[in-house]
SEROMI-383081 format. One line per 2 residues: their letters; for each residue x, y, z of N, C-alpha, C. Coordinates in steps of 0.2 Angstrom, whole numbers, m for minus. Layout:
a	X/Y/Z/X/Y/Z/X/Y/Z ~ ...
***
This chain:
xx	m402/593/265/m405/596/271/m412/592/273 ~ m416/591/268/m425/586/270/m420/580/272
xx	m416/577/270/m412/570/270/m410/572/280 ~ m408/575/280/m403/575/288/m408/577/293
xx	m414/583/290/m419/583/293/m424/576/297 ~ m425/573/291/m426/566/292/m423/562/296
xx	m417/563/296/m412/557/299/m412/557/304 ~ m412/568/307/m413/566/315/m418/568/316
xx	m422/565/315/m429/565/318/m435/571/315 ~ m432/575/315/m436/584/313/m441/583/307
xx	m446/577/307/m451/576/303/m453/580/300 ~ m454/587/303/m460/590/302/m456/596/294
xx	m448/598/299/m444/601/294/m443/598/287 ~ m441/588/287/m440/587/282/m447/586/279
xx	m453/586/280/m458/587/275/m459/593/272 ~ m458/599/276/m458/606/272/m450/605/267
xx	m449/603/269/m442/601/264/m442/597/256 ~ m444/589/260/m449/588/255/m453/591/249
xx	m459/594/251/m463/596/246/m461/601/242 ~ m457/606/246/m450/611/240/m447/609/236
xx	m446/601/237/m441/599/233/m446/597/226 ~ m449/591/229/m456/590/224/m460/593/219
xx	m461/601/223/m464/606/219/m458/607/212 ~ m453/608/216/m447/613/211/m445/607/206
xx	m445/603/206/m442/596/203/m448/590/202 ~ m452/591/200/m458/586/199/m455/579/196
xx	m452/580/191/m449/574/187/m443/571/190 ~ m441/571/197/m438/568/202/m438/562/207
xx	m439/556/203/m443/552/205/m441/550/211 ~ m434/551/214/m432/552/220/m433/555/226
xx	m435/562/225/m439/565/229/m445/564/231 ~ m450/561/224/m457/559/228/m455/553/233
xx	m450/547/231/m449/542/234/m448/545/243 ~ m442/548/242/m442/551/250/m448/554/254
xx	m452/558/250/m460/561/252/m463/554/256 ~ m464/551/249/m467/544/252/m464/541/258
xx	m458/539/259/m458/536/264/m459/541/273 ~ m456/548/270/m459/551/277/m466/552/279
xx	m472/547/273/m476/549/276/m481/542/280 ~ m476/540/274/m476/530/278/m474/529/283
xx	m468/535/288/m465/534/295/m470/536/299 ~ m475/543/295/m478/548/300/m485/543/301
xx	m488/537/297/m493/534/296/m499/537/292 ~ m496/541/286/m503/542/284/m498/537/276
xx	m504/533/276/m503/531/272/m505/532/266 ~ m511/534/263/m515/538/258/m509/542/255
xx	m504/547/259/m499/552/255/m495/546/252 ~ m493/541/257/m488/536/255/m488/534/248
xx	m495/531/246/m496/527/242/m495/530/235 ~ m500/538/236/m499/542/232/m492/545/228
xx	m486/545/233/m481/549/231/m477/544/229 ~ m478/535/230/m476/530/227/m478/530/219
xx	m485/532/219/m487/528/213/m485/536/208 ~ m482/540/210/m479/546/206/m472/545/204
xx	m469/542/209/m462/541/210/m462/533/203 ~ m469/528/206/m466/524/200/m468/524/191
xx	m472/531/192/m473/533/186/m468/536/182 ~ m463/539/185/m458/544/183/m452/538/183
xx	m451/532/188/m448/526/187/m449/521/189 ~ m453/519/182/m457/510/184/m452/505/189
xx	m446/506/189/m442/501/190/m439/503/198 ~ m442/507/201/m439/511/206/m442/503/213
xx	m437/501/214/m437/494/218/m437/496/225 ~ m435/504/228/m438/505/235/m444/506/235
xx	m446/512/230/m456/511/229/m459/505/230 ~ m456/501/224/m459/496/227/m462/490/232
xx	m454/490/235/m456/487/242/m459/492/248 ~ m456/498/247/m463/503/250/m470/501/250
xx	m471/501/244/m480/499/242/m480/491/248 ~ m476/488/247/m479/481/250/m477/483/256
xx	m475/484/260/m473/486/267/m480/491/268 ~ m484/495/264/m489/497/268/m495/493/266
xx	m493/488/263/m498/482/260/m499/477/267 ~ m494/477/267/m493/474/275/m495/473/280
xx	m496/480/282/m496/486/289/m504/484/289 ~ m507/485/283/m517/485/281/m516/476/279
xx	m514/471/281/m517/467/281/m518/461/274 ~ m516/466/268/m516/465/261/m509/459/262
xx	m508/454/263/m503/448/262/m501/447/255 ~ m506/444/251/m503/443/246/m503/448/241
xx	m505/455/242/m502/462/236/m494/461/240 ~ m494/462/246/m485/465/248/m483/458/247
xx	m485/454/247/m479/446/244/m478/450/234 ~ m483/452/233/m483/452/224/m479/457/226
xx	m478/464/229/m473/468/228/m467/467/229 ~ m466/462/235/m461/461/236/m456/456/232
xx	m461/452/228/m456/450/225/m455/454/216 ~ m458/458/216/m458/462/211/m452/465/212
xx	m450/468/218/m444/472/221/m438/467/220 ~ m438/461/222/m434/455/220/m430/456/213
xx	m436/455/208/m434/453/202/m430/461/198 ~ m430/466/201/m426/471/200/m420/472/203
xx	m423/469/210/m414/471/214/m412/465/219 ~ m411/459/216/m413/453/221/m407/454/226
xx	m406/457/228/m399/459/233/m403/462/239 ~ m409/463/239/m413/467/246/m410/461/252
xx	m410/460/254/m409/455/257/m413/455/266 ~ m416/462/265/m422/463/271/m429/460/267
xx	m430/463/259/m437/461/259/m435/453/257 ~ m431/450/254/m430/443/256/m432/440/261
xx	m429/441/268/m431/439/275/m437/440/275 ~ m441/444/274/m447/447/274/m452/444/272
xx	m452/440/263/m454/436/260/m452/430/262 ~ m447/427/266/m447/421/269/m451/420/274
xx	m451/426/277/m456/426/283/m464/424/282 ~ m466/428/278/m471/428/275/m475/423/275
xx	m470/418/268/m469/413/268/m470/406/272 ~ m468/406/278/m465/403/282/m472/403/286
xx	m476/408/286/m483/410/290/m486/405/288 ~ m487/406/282/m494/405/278/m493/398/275
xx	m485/392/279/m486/388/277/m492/383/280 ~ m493/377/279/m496/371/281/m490/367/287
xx	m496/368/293/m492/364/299/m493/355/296 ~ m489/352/299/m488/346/295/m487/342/302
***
């Protein structure tokens, strides 16, 4: 239900959703994960980070968190932490093939005009 909530649009539903699910299942490293991103959509970023770095406590390896973190690394300016995340996202699931594009871009920025 938070999931469809989200989907179409109903922010506010799937955060009340969310956080029921959160409360009732704390050790759910997926359901912070989703908190996190709906809060990265709504722009507060501070819940984001937070529900990231819950979600990567409960699953160090969790490779959307990650690139989560580096996408709001991003948004603030921090280049080389969301290149470190993103390639950190990489080396777990090198099949992203957005945060690839992403880190070539990056990349591609910050080269040397020649």
């Amino acid at each position: 239900m938070a999931i469809d909530a989200f989907a179409d649009g109903r922010l506010r539903r799937a955060g009340e959703l969310f956080d029921r699910v959160v409360r009732d299942y704390p050790d759910w490293a997926e359901a912070w994960n989703k908190r996190a991103t709906l809060a990265y959509v709504e722009g507060r970023d501070a819940q984001a980070v937070a529900d990231i770095a819950r979600t990567l406590a409960l699953e160090p390896r969790h490779f959307g968190a990650i690139a989560g973190f580096g996408q709001i690394c991003l948004r603030h300016g921090r280049e080389g932490e969301a290149k470190a995340a993103f390639r950190a996202a990489l080396a777990i699931n090198p099949h992203l093939a957005g945060i690839r594009a992403l880190l070539d871009e990056l990349a591609a920025r910050s080269a040397p005009l020649h």
